[in-house]
PyMOL Python script that loads the backbone (N, CA, C, O; Angstrom):
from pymol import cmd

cmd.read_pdbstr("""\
ATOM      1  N   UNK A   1      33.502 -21.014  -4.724  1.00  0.00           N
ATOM      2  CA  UNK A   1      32.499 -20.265  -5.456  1.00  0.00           C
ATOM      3  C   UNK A   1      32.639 -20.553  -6.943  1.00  0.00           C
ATOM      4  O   UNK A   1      33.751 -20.993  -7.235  1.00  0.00           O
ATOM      5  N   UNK A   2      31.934 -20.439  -7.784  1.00  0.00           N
ATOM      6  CA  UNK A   2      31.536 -20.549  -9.096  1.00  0.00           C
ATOM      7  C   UNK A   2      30.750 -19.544 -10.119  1.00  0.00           C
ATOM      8  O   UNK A   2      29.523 -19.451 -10.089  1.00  0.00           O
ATOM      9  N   UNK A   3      31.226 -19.110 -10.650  1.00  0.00           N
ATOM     10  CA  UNK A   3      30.687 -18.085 -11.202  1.00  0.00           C
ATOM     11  C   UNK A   3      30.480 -18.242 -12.901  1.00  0.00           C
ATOM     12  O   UNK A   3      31.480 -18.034 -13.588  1.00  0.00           O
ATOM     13  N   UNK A   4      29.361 -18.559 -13.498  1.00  0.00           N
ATOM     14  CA  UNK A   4      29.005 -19.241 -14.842  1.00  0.00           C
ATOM     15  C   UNK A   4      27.928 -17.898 -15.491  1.00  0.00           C
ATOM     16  O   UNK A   4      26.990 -17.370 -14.894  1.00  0.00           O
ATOM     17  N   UNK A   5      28.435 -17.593 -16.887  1.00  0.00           N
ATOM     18  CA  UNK A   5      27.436 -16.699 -17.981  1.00  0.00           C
ATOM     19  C   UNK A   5      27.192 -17.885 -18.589  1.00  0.00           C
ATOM     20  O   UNK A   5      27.814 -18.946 -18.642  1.00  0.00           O
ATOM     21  N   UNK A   6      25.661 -17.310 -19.256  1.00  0.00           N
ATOM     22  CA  UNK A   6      25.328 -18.351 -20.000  1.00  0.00           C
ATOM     23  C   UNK A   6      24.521 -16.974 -21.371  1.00  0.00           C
ATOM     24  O   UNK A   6      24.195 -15.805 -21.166  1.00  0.00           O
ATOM     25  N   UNK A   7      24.482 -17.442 -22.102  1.00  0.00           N
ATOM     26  CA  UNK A   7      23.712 -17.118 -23.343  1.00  0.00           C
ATOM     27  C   UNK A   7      23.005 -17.933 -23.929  1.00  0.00           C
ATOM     28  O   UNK A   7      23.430 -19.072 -24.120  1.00  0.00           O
ATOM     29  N   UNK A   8      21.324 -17.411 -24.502  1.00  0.00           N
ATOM     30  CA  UNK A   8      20.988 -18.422 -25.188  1.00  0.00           C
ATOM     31  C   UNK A   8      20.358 -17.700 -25.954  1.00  0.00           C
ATOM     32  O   UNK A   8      20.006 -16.663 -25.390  1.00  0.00           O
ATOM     33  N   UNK A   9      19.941 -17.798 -27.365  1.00  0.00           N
ATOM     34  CA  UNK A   9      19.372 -17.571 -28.034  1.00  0.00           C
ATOM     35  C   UNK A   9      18.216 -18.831 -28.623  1.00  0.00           C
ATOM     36  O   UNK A   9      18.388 -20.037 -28.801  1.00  0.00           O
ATOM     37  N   UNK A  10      16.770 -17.787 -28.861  1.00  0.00           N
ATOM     38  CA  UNK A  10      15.914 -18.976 -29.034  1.00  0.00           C
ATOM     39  C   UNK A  10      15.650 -18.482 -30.965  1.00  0.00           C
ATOM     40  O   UNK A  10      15.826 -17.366 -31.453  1.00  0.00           O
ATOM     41  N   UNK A  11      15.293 -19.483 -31.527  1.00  0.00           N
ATOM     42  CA  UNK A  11      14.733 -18.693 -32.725  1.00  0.00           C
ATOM     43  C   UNK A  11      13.368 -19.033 -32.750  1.00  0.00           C
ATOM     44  O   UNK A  11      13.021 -18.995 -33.931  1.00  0.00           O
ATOM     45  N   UNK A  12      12.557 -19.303 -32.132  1.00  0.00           N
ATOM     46  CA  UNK A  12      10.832 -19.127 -32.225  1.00  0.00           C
ATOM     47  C   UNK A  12      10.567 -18.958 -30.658  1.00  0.00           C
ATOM     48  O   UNK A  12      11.548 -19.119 -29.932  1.00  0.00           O
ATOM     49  N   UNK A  13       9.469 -18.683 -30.122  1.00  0.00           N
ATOM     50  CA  UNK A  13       9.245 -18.062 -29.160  1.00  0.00           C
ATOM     51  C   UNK A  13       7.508 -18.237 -29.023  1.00  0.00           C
ATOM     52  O   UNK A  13       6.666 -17.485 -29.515  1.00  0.00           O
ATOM     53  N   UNK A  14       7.308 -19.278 -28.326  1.00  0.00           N
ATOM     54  CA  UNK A  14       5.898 -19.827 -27.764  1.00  0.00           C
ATOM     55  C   UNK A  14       4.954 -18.904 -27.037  1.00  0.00           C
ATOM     56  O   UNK A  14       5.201 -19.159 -25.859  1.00  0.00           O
ATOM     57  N   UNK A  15       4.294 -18.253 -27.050  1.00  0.00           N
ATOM     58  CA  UNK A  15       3.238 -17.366 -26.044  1.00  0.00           C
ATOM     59  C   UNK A  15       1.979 -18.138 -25.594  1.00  0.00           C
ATOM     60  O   UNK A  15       1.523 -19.162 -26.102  1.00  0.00           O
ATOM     61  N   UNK A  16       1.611 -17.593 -24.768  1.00  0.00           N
ATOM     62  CA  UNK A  16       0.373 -18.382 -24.567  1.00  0.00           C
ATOM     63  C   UNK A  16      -0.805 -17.077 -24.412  1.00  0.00           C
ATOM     64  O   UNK A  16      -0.519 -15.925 -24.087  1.00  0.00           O
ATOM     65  N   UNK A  17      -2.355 -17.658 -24.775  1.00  0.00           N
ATOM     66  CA  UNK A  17      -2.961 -16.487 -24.560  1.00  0.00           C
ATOM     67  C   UNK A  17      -4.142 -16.891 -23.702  1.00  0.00           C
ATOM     68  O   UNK A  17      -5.032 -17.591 -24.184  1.00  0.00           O
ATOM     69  N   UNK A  18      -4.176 -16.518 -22.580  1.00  0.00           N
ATOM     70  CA  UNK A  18      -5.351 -16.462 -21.599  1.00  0.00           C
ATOM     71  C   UNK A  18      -6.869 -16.129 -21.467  1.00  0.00           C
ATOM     72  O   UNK A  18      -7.875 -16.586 -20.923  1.00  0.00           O
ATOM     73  N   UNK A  19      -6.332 -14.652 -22.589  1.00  0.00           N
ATOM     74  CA  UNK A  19      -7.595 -14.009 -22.658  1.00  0.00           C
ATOM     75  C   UNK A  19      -8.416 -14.051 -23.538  1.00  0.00           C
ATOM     76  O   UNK A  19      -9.475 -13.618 -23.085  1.00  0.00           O
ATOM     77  N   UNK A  20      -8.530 -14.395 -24.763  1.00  0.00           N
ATOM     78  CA  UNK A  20      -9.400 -14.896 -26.139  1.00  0.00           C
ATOM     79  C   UNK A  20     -10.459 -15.713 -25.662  1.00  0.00           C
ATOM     80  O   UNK A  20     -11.616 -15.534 -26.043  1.00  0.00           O
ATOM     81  N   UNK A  21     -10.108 -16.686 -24.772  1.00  0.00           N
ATOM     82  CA  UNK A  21     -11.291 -17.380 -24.076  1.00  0.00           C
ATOM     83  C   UNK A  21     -11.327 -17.886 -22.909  1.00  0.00           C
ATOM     84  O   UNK A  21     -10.406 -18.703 -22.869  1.00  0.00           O
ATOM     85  N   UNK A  22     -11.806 -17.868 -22.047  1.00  0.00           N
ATOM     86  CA  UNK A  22     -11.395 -18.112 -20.541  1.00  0.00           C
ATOM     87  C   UNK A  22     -11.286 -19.928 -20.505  1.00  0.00           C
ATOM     88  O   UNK A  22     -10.445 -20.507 -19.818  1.00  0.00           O
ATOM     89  N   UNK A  23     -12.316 -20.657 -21.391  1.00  0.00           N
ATOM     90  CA  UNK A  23     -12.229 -21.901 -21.936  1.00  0.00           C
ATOM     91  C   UNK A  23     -10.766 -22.651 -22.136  1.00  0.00           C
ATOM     92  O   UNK A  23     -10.500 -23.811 -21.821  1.00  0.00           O
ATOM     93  N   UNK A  24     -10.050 -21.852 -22.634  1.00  0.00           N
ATOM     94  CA  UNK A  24      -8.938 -22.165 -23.252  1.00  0.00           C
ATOM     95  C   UNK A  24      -7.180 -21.653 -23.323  1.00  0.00           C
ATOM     96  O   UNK A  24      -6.984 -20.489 -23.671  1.00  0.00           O
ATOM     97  N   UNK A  25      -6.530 -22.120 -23.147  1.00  0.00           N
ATOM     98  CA  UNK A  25      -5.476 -21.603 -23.556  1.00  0.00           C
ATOM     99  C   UNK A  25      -4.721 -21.682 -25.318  1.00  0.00           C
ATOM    100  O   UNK A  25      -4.360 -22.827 -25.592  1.00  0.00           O
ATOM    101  N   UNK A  26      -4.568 -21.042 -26.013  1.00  0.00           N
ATOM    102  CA  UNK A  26      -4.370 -20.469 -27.083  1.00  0.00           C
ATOM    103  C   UNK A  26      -3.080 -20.194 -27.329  1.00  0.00           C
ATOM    104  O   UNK A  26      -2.675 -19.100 -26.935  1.00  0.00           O
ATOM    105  N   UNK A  27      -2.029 -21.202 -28.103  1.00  0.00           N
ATOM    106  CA  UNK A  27      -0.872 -20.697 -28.049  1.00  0.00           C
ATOM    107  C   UNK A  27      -0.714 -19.779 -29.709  1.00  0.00           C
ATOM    108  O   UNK A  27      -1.475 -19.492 -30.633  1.00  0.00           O
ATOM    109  N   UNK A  28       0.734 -19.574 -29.375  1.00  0.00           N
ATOM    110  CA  UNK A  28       0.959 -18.547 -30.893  1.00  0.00           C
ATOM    111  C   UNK A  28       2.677 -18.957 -30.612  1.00  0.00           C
ATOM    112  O   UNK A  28       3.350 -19.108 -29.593  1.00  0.00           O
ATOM    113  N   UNK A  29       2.993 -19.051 -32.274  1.00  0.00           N
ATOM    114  CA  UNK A  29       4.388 -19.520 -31.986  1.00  0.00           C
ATOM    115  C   UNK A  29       5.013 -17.735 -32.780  1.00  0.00           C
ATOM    116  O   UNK A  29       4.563 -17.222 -33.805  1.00  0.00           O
ATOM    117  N   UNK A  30       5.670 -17.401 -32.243  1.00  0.00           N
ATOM    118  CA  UNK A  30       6.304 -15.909 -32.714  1.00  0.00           C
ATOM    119  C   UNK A  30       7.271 -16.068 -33.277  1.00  0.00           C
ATOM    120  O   UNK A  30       8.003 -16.638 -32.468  1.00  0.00           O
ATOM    121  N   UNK A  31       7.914 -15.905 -34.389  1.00  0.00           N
ATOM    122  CA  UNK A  31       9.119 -15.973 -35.574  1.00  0.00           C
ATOM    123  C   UNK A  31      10.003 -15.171 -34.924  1.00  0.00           C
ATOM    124  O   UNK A  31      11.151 -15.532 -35.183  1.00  0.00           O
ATOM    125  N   UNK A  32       9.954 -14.028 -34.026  1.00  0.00           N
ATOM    126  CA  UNK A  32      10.776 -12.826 -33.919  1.00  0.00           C
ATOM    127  C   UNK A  32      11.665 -13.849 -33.076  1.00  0.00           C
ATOM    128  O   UNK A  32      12.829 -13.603 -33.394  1.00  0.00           O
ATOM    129  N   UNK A  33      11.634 -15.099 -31.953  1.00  0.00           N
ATOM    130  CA  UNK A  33      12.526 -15.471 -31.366  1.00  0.00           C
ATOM    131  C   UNK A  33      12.379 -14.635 -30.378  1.00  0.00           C
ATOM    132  O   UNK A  33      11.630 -13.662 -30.298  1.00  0.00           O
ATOM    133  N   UNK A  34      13.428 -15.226 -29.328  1.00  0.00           N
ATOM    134  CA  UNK A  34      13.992 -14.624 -27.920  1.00  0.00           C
ATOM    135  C   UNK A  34      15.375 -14.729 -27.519  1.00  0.00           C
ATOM    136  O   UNK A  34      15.904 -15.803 -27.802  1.00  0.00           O
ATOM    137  N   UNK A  35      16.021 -13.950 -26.981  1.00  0.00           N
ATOM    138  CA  UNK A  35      17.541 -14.143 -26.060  1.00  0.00           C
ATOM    139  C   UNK A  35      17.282 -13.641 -24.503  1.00  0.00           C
ATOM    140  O   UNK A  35      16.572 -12.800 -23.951  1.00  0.00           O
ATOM    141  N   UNK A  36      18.276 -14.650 -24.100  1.00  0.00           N
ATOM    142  CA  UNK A  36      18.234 -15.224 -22.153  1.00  0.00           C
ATOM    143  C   UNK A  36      19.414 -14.778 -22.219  1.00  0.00           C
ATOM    144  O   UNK A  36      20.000 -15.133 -23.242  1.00  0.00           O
ATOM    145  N   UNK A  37      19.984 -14.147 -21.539  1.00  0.00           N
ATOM    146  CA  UNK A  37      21.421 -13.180 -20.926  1.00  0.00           C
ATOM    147  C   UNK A  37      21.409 -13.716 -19.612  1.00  0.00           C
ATOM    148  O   UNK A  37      20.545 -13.192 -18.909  1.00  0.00           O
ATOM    149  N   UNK A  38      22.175 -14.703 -18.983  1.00  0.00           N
ATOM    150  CA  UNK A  38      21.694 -15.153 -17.283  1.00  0.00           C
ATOM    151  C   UNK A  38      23.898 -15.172 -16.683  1.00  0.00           C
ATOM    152  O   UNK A  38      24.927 -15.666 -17.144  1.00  0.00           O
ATOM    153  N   UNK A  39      23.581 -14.454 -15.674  1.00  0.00           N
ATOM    154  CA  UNK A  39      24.798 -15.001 -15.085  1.00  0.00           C
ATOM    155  C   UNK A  39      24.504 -15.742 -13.378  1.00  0.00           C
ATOM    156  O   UNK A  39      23.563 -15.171 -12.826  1.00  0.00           O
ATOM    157  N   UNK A  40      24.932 -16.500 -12.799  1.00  0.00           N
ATOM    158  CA  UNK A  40      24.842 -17.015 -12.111  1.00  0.00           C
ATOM    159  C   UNK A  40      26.070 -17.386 -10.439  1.00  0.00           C
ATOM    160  O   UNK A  40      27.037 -18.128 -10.610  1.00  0.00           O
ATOM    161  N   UNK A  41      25.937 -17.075  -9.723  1.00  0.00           N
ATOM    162  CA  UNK A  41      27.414 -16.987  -8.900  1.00  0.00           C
ATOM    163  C   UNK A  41      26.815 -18.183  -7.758  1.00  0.00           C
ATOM    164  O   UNK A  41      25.958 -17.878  -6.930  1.00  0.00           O
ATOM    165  N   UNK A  42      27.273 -19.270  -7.832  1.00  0.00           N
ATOM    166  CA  UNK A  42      27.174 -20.038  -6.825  1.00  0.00           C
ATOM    167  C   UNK A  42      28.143 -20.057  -5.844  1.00  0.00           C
ATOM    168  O   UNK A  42      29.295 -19.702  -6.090  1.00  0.00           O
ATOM    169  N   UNK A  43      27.774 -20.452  -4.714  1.00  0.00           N
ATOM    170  CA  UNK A  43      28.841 -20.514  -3.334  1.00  0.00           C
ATOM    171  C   UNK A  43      28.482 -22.329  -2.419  1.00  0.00           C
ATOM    172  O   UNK A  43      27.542 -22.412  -1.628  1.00  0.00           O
ATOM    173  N   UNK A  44      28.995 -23.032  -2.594  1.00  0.00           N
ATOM    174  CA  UNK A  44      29.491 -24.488  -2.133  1.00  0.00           C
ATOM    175  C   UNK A  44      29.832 -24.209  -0.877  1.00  0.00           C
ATOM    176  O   UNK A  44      30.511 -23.295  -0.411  1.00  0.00           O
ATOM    177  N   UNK A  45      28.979 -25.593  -0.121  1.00  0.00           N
ATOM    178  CA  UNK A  45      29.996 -25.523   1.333  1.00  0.00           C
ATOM    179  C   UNK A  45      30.057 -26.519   1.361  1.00  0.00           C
ATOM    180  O   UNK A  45      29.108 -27.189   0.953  1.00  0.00           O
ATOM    181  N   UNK A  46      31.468 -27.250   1.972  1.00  0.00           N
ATOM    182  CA  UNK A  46      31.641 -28.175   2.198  1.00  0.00           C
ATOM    183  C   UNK A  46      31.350 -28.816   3.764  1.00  0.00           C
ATOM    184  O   UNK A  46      31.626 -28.248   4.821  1.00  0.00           O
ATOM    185  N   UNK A  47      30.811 -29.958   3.628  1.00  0.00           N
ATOM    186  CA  UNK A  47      30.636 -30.387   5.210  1.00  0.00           C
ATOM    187  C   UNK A  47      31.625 -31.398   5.528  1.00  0.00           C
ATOM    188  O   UNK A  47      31.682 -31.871   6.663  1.00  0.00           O
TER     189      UNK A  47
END
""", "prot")
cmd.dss("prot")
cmd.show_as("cartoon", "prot")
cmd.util.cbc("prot")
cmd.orient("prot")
């Protein structure tokens, strides 16, 4: 088994917007950033 944290911090943060025009997708880049908190537990089998 394997068991991995990860952290990430973003400093800009891409959105997309759907609804302004059905034509289009519309991005917006956001200054506020984002953080990903992920832990992960893998289990291996061997054959």
């Amino acid at each position: 088994m394997d068991l991995s944290a990860f952290y990430t911090h973003f400093s800009n943060r891409i959105t997309a917007d759907y609804d302004s025009d059905p034509r289009l997708i519309l991005y917006d880049n956001l200054r506020a950033g984002a953080e990903d908190p992920s832990i992960g537990l893998f289990r291996f089998s061997a054959h």
